[in-house]
C-alpha positions in Angstrom: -123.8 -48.4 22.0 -123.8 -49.3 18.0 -124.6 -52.4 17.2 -121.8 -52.1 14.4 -118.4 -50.1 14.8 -117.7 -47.9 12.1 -114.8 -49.0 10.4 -111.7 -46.9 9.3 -111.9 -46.0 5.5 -108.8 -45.1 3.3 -110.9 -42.2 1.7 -110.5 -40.5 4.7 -106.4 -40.2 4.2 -107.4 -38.1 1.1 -108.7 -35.4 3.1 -107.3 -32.6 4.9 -106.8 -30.9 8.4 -108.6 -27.6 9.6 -105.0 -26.1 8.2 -105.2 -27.4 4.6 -102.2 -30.3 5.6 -103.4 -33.5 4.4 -104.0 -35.9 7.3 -102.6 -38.9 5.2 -99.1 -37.5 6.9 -99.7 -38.5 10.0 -103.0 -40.6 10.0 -102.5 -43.9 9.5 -104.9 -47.2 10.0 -104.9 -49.1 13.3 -104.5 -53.2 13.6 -108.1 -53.3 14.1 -110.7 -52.5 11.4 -112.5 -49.8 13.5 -109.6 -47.9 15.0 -106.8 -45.2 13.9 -103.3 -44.1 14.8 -101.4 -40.7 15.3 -97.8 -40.9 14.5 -97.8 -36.9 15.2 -99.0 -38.0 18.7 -97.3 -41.6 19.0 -100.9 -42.5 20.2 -102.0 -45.9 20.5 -104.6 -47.1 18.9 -107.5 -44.4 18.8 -111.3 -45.6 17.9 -113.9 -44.7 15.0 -115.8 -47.1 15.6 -118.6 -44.9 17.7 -117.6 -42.1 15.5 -116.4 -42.6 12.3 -114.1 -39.2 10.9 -115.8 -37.5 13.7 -113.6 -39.0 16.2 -110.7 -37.9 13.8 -111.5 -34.5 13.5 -112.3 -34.6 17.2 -108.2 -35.6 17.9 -107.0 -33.3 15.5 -108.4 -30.0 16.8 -107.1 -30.8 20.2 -104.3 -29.0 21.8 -101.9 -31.5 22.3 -102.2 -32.7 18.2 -102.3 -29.1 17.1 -98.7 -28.3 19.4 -97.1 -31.1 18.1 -98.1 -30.3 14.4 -97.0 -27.1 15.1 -93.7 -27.9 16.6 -93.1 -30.5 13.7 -93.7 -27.5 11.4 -91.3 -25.2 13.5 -88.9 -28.0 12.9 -89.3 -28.0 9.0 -88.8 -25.0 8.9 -85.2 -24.6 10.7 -84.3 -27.0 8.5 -85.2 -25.4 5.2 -83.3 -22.8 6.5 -80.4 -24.3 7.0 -80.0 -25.9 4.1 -80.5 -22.3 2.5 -77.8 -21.1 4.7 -75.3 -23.6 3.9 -76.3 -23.5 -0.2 -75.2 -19.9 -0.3 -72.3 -20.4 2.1 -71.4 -22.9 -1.1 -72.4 -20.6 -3.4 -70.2 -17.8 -2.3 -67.5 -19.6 -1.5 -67.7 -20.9 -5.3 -67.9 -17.3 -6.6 -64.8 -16.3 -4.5 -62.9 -18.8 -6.0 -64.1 -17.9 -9.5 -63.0 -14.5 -8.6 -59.6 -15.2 -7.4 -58.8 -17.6 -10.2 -59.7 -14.3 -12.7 -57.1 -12.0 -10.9 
């Protein structure tokens, strides 16, 4: 065992997942110095101390993370969708209006 625990640096919320999303979205800093939290997850408090990133990296690229990204990006999606739905729902109901007020 160290004889010091790595401690959680803020550089490491600039950096990004094995997909290119940056990690500051869901990393955040634990209440102590050497651990770190997954809201994705909803873990509790996760270590670096042993580690450092590499226990980071380590919980990202497991399944359970990488699902529950993926199912938050599912999400996103469905909902940018129906927004765009309901826009041109507004959009041609606007138009309609325009046309029946020409006629």
């Amino acid at each position: 065992m160290p004889l010091y625990s790595t401690k959680f640096h803020s550089c490491w919320l600039e950096k990004l997942d094995s997909d290119g999303n940056p990690v500051k979205r869901w990393l955040k800093q634990g209440t102590n110095p050497s651990t770190f939290i997954c809201s994705i997850c909803k873990t509790d408090e996760l270590s670096c101390g042993n580690k450092g990133w590499q226990s980071i990296e380590q919980h990202m690229n497991n399944k359970k993370h990488r699902d529950n990204l993926k199912l938050i990006q599912q999400k996103r999606v469905r909902a940018e969708h129906e927004q765009l739905k309901k826009k041109n729902k507004l959009v041609d109901e606007q138009s309609k209006n325009e046309n029946d007020q020409m006629f």
